[in-house]
Every structure is written in structure tokens, then in C-alpha cells.
C-alpha positions as a Python dict, from the first residue, in 0.01 Angstrom:
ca = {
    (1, 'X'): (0, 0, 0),
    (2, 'X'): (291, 237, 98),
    (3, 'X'): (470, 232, -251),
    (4, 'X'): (143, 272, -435),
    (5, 'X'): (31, 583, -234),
    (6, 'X'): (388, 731, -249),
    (7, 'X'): (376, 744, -660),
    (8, 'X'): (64, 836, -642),
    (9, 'X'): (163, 1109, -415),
    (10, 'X'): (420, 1307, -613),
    (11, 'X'): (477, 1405, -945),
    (12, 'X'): (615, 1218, -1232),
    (13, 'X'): (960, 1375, -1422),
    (14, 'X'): (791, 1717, -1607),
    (15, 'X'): (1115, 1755, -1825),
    (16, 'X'): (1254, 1414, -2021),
    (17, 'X'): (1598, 1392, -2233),
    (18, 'X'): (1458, 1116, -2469),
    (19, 'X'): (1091, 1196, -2488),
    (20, 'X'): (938, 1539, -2542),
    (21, 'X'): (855, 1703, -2184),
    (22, 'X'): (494, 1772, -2017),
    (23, 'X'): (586, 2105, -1929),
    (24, 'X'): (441, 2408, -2129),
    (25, 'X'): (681, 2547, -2385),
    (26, 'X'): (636, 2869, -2226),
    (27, 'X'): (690, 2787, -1889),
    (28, 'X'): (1029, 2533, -1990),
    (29, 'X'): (1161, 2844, -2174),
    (30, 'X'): (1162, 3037, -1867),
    (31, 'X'): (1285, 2803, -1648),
    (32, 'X'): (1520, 2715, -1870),
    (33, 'X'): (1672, 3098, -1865),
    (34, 'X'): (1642, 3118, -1489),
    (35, 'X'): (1847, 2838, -1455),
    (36, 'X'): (2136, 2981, -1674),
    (37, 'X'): (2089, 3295, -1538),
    (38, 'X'): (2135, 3128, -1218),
    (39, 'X'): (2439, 2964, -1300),
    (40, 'X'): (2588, 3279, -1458),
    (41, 'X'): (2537, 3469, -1134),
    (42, 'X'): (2666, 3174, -951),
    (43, 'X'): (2975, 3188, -1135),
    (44, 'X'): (2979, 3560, -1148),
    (45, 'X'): (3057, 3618, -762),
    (46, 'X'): (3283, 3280, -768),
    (47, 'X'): (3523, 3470, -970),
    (48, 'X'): (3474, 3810, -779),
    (49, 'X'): (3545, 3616, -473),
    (50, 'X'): (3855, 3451, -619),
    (51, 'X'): (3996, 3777, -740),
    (52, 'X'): (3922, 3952, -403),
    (53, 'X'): (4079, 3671, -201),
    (54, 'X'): (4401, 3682, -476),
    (55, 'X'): (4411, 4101, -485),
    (56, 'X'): (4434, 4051, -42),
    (57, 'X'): (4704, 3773, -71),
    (58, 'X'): (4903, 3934, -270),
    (59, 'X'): (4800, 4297, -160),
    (60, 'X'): (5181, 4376, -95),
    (61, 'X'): (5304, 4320, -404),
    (62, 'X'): (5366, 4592, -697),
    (63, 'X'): (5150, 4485, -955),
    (64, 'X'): (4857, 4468, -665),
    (65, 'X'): (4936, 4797, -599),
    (66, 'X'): (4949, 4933, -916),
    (67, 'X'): (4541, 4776, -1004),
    (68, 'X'): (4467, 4947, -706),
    (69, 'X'): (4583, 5272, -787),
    (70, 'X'): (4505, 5222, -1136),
    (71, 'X'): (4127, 5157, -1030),
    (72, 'X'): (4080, 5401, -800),
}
């Protein structure tokens, strides 16, 4: 009884590789762009992290100095 009433329960896969998807075309569009636009951002501040963690290990150095006072 369990198994039965736990797929009956919850939704089936909306978006298939090898068979075309349930989901509206509109609404797999927009996912679809959130999700990249999620993963851009994502990746985004990754590398702005990365740079500000390399710019304050190496903040003593000339070329450090010389972006800073280049950007500023």
C-alpha cells in the first residue's frame, strides 16, 4: 500500500531527455533561462570572490598595488 500511495503522491519527471517534456513550452523556456541565469550569477561572484581573495594575498606586491591605484 505504501509504494502505491507514495507514486501516487508526487509528481512524475515534467522535463525528459529522450521523450518530449509535459511542461508548457512557455513555462520550460523560462525556467530554462532562470536556470542559466542562475548559474551565470553563480559563477559571477565565484570569480569576484577569487579575485578579491588573490588582490588581499598578494596585496603587498607591486602589480597589486598598481590595479589598485590604477582603479581608484
Amino acid at each position: 500500500f505504501s509504494v502505491k500511495w507514495w507514486n501516487t503522491l508526487h509528481q512524475g519527471s515534467t522535463i525528459k531527455l529522450n521523450a518530449e517534456s509535459t511542461m508548457d513550452d512557455t513555462m520550460l523556456t523560462a525556467m530554462l533561462i532562470m536556470t542559466l541565469g542562475f548559474w551565470a550569477y553563480s559563477i559571477a561572484v565565484a570569480m569576484a570572490r577569487v579575485r578579491a581573495i588573490i588582490l588581499e594575498r598578494e596585496r603587498n606586491t607591486s602589480w597589486a598595488r598598481e590595479l589598485n591605484t590604477a582603479e581608484a
